[in-house]
FIKOLZA-1660 file (N, C-alpha, C; in steps of 0.1 Angstrom, whole numbers, plus 5000, padded with zeros to 4 digits):
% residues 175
   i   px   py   pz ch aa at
   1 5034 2662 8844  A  X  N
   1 5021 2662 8837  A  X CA
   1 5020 2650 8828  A  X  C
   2 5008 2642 8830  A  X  N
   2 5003 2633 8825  A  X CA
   2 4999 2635 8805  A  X  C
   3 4998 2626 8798  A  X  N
   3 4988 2627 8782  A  X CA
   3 4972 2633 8786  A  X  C
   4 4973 2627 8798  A  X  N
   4 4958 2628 8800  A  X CA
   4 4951 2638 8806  A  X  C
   5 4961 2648 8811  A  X  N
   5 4956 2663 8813  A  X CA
   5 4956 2666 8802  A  X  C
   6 4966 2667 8792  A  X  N
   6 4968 2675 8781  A  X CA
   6 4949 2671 8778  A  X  C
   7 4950 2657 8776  A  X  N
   7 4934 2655 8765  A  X CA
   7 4919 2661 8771  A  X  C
   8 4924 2663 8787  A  X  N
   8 4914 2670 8793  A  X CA
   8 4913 2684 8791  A  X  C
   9 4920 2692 8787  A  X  N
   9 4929 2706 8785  A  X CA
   9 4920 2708 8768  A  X  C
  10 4923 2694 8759  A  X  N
  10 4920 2698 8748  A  X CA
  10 4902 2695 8744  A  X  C
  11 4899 2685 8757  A  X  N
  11 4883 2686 8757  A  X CA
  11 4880 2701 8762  A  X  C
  12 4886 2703 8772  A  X  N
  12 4876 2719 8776  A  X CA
  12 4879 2726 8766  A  X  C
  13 4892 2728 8756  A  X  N
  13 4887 2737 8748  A  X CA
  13 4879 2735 8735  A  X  C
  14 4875 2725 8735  A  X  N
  14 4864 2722 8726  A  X CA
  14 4850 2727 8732  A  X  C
  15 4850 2729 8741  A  X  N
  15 4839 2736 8750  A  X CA
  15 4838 2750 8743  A  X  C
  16 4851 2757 8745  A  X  N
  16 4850 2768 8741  A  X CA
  16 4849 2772 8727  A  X  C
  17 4856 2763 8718  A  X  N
  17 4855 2768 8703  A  X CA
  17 4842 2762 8701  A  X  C
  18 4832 2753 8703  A  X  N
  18 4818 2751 8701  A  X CA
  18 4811 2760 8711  A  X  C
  19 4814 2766 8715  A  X  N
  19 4805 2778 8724  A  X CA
  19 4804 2789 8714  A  X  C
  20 4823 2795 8707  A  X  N
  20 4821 2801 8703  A  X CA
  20 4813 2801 8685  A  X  C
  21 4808 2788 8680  A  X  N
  21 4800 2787 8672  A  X CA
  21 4809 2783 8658  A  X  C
  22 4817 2775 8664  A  X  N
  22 4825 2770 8656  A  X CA
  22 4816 2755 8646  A  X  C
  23 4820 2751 8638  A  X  N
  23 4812 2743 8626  A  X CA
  23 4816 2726 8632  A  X  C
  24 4807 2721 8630  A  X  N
  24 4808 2705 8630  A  X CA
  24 4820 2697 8630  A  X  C
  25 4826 2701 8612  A  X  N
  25 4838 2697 8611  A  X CA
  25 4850 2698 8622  A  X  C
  26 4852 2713 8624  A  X  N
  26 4859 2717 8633  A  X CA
  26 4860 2707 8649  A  X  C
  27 4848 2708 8652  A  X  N
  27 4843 2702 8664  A  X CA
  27 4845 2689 8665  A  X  C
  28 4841 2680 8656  A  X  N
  28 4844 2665 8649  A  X CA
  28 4864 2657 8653  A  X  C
  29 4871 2673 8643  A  X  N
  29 4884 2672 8645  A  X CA
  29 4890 2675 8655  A  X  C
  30 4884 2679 8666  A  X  N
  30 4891 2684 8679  A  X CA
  30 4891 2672 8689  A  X  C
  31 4878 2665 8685  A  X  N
  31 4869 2650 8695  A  X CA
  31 4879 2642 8688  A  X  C
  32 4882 2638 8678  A  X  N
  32 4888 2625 8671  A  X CA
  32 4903 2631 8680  A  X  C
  33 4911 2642 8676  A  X  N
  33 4921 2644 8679  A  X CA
  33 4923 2637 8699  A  X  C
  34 4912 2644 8702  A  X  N
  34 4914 2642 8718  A  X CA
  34 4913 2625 8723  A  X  C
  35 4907 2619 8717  A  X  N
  35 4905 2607 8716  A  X CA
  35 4915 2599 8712  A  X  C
  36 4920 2600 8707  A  X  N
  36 4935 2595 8700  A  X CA
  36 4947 2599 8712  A  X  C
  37 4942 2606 8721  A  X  N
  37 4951 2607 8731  A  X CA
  37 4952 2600 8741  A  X  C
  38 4940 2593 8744  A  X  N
  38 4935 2581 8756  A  X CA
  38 4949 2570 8752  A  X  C
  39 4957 2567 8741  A  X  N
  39 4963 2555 8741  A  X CA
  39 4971 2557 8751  A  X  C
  40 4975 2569 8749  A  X  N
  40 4989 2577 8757  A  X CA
  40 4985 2587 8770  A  X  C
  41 4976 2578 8775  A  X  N
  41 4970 2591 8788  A  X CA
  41 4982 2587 8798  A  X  C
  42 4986 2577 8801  A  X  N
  42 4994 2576 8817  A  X CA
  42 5010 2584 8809  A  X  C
  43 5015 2586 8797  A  X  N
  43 5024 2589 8796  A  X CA
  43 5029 2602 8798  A  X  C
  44 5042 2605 8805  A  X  N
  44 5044 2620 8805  A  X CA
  44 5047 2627 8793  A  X  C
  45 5041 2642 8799  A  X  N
  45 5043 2649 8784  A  X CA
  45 5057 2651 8778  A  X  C
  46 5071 2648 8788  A  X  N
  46 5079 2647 8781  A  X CA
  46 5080 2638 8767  A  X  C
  47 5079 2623 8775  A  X  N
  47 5080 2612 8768  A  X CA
  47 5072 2612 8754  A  X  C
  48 5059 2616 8755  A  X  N
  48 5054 2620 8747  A  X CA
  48 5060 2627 8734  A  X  C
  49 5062 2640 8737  A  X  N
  49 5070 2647 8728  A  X CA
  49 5079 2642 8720  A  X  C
  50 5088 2635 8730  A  X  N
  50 5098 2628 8723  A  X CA
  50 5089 2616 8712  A  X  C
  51 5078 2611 8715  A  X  N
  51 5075 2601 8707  A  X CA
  51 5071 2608 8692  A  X  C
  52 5065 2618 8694  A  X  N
  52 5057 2627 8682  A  X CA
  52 5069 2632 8677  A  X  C
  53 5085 2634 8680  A  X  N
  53 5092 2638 8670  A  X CA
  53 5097 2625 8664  A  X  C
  54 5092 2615 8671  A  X  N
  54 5101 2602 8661  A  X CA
  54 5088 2599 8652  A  X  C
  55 5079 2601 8653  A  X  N
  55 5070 2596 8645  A  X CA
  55 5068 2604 8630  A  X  C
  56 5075 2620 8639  A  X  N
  56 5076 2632 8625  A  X CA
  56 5085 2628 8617  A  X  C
  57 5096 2622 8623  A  X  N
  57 5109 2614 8618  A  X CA
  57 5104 2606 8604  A  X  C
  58 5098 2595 8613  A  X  N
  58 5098 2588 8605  A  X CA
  58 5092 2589 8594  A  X  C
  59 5081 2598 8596  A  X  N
  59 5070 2606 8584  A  X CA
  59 5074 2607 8575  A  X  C
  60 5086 2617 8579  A  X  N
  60 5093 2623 8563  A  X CA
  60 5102 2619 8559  A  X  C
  61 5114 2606 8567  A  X  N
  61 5119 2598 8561  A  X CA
  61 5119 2583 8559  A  X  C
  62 5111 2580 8565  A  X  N
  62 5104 2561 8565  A  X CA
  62 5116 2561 8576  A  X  C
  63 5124 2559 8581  A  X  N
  63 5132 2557 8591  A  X CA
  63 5132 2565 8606  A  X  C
  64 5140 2558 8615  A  X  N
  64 5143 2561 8629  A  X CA
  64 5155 2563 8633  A  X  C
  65 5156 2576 8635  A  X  N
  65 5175 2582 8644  A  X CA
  65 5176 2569 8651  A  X  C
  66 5192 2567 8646  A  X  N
  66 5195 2557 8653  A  X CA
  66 5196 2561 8671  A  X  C
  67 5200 2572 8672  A  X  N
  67 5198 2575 8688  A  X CA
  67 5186 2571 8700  A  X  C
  68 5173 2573 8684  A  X  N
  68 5161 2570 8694  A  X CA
  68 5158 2555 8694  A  X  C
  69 5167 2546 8688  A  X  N
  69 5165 2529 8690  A  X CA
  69 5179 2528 8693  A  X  C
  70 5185 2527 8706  A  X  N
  70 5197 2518 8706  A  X CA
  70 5196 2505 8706  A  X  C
  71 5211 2500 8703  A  X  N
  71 5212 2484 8698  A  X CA
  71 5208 2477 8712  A  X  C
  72 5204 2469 8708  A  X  N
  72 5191 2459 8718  A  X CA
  72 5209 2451 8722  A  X  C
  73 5210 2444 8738  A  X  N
  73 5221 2437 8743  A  X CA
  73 5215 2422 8742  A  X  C
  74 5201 2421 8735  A  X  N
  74 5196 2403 8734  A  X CA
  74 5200 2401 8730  A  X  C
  75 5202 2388 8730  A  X  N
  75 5210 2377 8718  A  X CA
  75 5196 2380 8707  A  X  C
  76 5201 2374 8696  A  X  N
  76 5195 2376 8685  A  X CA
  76 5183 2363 8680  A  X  C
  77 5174 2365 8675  A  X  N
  77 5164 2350 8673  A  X CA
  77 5175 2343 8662  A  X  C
  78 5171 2329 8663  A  X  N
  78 5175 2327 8652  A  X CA
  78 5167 2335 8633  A  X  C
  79 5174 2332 8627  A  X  N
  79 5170 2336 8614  A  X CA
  79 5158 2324 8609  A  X  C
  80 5141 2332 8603  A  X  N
  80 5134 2327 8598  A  X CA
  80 5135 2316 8589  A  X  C
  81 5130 2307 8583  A  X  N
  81 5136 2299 8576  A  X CA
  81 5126 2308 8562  A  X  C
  82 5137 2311 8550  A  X  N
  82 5131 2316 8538  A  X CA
  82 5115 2311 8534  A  X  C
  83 5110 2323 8533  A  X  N
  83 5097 2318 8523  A  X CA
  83 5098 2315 8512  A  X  C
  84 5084 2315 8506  A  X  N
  84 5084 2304 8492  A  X CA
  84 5092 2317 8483  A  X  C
  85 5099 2314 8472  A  X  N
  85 5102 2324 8462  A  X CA
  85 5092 2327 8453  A  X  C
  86 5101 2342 8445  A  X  N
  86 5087 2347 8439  A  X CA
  86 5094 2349 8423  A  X  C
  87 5087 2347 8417  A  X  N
  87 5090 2343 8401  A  X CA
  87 5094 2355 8397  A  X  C
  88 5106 2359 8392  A  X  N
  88 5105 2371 8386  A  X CA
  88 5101 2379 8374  A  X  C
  89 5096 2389 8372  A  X  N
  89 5091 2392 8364  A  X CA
  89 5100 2394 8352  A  X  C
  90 5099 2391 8337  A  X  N
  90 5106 2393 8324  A  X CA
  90 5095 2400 8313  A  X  C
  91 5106 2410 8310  A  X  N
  91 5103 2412 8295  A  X CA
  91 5093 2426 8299  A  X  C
  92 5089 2429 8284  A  X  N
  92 5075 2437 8285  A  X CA
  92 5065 2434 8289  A  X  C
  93 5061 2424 8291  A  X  N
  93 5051 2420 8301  A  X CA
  93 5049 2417 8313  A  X  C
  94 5063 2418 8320  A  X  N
  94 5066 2419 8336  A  X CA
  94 5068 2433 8338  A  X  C
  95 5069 2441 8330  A  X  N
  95 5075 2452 8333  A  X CA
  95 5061 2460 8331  A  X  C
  96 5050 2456 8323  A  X  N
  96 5042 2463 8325  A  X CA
  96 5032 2457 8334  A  X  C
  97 5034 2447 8342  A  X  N
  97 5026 2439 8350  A  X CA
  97 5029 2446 8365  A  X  C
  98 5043 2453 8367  A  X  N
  98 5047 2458 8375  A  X CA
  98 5044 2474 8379  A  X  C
  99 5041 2479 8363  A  X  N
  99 5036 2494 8364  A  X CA
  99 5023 2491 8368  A  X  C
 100 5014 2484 8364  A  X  N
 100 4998 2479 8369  A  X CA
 100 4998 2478 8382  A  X  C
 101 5003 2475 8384  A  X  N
 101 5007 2469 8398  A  X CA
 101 5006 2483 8409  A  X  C
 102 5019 2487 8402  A  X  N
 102 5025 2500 8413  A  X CA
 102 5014 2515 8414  A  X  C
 103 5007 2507 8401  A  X  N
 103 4996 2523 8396  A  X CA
 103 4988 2521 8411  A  X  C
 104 4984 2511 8411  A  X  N
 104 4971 2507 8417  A  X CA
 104 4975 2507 8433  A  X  C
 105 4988 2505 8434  A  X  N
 105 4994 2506 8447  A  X CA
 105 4991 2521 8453  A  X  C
 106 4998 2527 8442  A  X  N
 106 4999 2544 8444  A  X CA
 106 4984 2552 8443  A  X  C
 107 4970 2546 8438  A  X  N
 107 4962 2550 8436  A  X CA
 107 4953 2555 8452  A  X  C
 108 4959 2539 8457  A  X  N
 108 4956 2543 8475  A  X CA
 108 4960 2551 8481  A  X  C
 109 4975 2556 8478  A  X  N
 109 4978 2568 8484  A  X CA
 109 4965 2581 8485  A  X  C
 110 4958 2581 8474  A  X  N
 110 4950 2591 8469  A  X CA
 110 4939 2594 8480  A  X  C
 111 4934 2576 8484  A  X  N
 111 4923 2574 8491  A  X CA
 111 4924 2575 8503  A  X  C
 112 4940 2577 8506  A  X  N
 112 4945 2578 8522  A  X CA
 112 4943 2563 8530  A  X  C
 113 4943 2548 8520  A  X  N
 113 4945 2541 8527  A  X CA
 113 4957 2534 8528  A  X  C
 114 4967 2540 8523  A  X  N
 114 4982 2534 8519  A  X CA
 114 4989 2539 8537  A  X  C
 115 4994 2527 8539  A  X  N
 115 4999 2530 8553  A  X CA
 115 5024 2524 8549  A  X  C
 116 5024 2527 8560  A  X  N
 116 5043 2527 8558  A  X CA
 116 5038 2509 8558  A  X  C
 117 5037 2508 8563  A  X  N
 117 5036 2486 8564  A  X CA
 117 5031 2484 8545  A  X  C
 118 5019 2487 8546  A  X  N
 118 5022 2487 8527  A  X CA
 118 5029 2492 8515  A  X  C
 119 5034 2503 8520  A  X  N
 119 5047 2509 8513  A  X CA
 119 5060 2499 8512  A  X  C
 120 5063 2496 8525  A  X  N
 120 5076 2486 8526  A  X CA
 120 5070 2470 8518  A  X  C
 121 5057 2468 8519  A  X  N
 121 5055 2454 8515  A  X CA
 121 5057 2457 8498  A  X  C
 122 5051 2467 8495  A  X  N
 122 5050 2466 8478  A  X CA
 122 5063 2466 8473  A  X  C
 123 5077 2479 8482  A  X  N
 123 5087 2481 8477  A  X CA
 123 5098 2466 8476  A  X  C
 124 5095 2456 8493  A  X  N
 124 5097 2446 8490  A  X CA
 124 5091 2437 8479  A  X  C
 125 5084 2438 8471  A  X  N
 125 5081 2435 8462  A  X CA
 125 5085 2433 8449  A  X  C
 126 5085 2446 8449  A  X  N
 126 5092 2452 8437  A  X CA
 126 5104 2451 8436  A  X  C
 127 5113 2444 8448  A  X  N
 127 5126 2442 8451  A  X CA
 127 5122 2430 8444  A  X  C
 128 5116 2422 8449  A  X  N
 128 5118 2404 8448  A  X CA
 128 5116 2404 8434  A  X  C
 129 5106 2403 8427  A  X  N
 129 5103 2400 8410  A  X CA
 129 5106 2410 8403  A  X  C
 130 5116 2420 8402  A  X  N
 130 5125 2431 8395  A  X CA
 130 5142 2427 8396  A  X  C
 131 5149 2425 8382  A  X  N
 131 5165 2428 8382  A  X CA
 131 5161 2444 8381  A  X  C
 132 5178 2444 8386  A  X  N
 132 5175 2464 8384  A  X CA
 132 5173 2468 8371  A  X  C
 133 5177 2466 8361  A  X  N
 133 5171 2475 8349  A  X CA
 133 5157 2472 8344  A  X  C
 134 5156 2462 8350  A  X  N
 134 5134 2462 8348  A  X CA
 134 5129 2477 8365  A  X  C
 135 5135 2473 8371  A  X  N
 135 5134 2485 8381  A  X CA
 135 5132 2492 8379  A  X  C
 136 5143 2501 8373  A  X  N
 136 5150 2514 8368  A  X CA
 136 5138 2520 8357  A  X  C
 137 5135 2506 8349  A  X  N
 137 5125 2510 8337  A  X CA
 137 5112 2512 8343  A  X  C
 138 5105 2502 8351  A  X  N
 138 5093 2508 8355  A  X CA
 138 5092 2523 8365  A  X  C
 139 5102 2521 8371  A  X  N
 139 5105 2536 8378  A  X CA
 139 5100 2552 8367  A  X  C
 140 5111 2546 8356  A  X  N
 140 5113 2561 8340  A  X CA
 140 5097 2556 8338  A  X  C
 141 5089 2548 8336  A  X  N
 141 5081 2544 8328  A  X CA
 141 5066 2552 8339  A  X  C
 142 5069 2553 8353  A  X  N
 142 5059 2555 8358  A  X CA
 142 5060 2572 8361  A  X  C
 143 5073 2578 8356  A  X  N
 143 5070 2593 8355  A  X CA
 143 5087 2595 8364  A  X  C
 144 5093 2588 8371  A  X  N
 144 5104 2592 8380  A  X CA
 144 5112 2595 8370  A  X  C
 145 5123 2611 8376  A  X  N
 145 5128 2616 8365  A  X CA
 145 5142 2618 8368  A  X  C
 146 5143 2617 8381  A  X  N
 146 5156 2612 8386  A  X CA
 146 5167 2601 8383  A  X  C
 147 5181 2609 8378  A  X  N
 147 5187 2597 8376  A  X CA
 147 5187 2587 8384  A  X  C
 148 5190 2572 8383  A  X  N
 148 5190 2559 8393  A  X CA
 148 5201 2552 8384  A  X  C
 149 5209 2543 8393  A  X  N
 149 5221 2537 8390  A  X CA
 149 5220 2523 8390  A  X  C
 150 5210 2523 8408  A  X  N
 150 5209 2513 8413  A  X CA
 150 5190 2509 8420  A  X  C
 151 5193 2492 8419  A  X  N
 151 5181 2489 8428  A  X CA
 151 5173 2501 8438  A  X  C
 152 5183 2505 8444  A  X  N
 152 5178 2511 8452  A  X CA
 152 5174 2527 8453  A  X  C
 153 5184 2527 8443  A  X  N
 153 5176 2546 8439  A  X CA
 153 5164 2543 8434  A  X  C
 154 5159 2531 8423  A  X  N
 154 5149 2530 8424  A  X CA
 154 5136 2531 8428  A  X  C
 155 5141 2520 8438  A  X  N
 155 5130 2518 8450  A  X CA
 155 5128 2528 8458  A  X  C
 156 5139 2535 8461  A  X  N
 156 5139 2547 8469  A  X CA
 156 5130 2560 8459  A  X  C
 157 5132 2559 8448  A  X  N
 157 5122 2571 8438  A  X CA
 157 5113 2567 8440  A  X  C
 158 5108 2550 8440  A  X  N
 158 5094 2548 8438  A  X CA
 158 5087 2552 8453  A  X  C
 159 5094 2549 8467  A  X  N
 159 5089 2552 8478  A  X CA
 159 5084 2563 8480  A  X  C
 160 5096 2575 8476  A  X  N
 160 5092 2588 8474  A  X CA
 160 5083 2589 8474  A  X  C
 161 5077 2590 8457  A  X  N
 161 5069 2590 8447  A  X CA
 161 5051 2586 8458  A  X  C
 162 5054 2574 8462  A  X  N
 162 5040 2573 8469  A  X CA
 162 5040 2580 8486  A  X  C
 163 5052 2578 8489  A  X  N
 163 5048 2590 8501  A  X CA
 163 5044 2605 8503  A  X  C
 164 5048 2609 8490  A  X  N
 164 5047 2624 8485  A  X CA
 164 5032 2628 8486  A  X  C
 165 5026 2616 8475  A  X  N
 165 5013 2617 8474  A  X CA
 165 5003 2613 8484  A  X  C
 166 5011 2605 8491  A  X  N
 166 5001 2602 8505  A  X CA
 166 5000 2614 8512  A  X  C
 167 5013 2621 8514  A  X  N
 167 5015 2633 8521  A  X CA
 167 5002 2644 8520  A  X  C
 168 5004 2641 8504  A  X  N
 168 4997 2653 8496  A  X CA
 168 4981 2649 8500  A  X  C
 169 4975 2636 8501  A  X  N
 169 4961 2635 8501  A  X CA
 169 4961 2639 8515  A  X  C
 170 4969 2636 8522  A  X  N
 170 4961 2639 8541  A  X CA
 170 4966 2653 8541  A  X  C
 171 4976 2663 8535  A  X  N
 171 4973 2677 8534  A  X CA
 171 4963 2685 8532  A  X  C
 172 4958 2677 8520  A  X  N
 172 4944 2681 8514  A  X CA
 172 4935 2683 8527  A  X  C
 173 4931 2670 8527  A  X  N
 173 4919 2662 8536  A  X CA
 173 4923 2673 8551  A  X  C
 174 4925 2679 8555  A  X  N
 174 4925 2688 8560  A  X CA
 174 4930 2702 8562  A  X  C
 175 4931 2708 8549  A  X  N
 175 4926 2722 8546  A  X CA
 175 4912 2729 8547  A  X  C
% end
């Protein structure tokens, strides 16, 4: 069995929950859902499956079981040549330039337009113009209450911190 039975399976039952006098919204999110299946119509419903648990994967941890990516046998590209550097931020005024920053980052989460590609760009970010104890401080400063040692508990509270709430707006957004 094809993606593309399934999406024909889930058009006819849209037949029937708008027969039975089901509301717009409802209707709306059954058509968007079914549609969203055309990428993956030639795929089998195995393969499928398996993709929607790596995607759940990745959902709730920003990462991929290493089982579902084995190591590639290519030779490797060469390495990019470095881009321009980025000035690091000092003092109380890097540190609150960085909480401005991250507010405004995290605010999208709200609006549901914060995607994993902008999460990793800001956290790189936050890597490049942050030593750890300016980190650590904007981390305490933005409400994270979790001990941090390092760079990366940091970054890792701050990632949380906005995936939580992304979580939280698209839970909403469909209640």
């Amino acid at each position: 069995m094809k993606v593309s039975q399934l999406r024909k399976f889930l058009s006819d039952v849209t037949s029937f929950v708008e027969a039975s006098g089901a509301g717009a919204k409802i209707l709306g999110d059954l058509d968007k859902a079914s549609r969203c299946l055309d990428a993956f119509a030639e795929m089998p419903i195995e393969q499928f499956a398996t993709f929607l648990a790596v995607a759940e994967e990745y959902r709730r941890t920003g990462t991929v079981a290493a089982f579902l990516n084995p190591p590639s046998t290519k030779t490797k590209p060469a390495k990019k040549p470095a881009g321009p550097k980025v000035a690091k931020l000092k003092g109380p005024e890097g540190i609150q330039a960085a909480i401005d920053r991250y507010d405004a980052f995290y605010a999208q989460a709200g609006r549901k337009e914060l995607t994993n590609e902008l999460i990793e760009a800001e956290m790189a970010w936050l890597d490049a113009v942050l030593d750890k104890a300016a980190l650590i401080k904007v981390a305490k400063q933005i409400g994270v209450a979790k001990k941090m040692t390092t760079k990366g508990d940091a970054l890792d509270a701050l990632k949380s911190r906005a995936l939580s709430y992304m979580e939280t707006a698209i839970n909403t957004s469909f209640a």
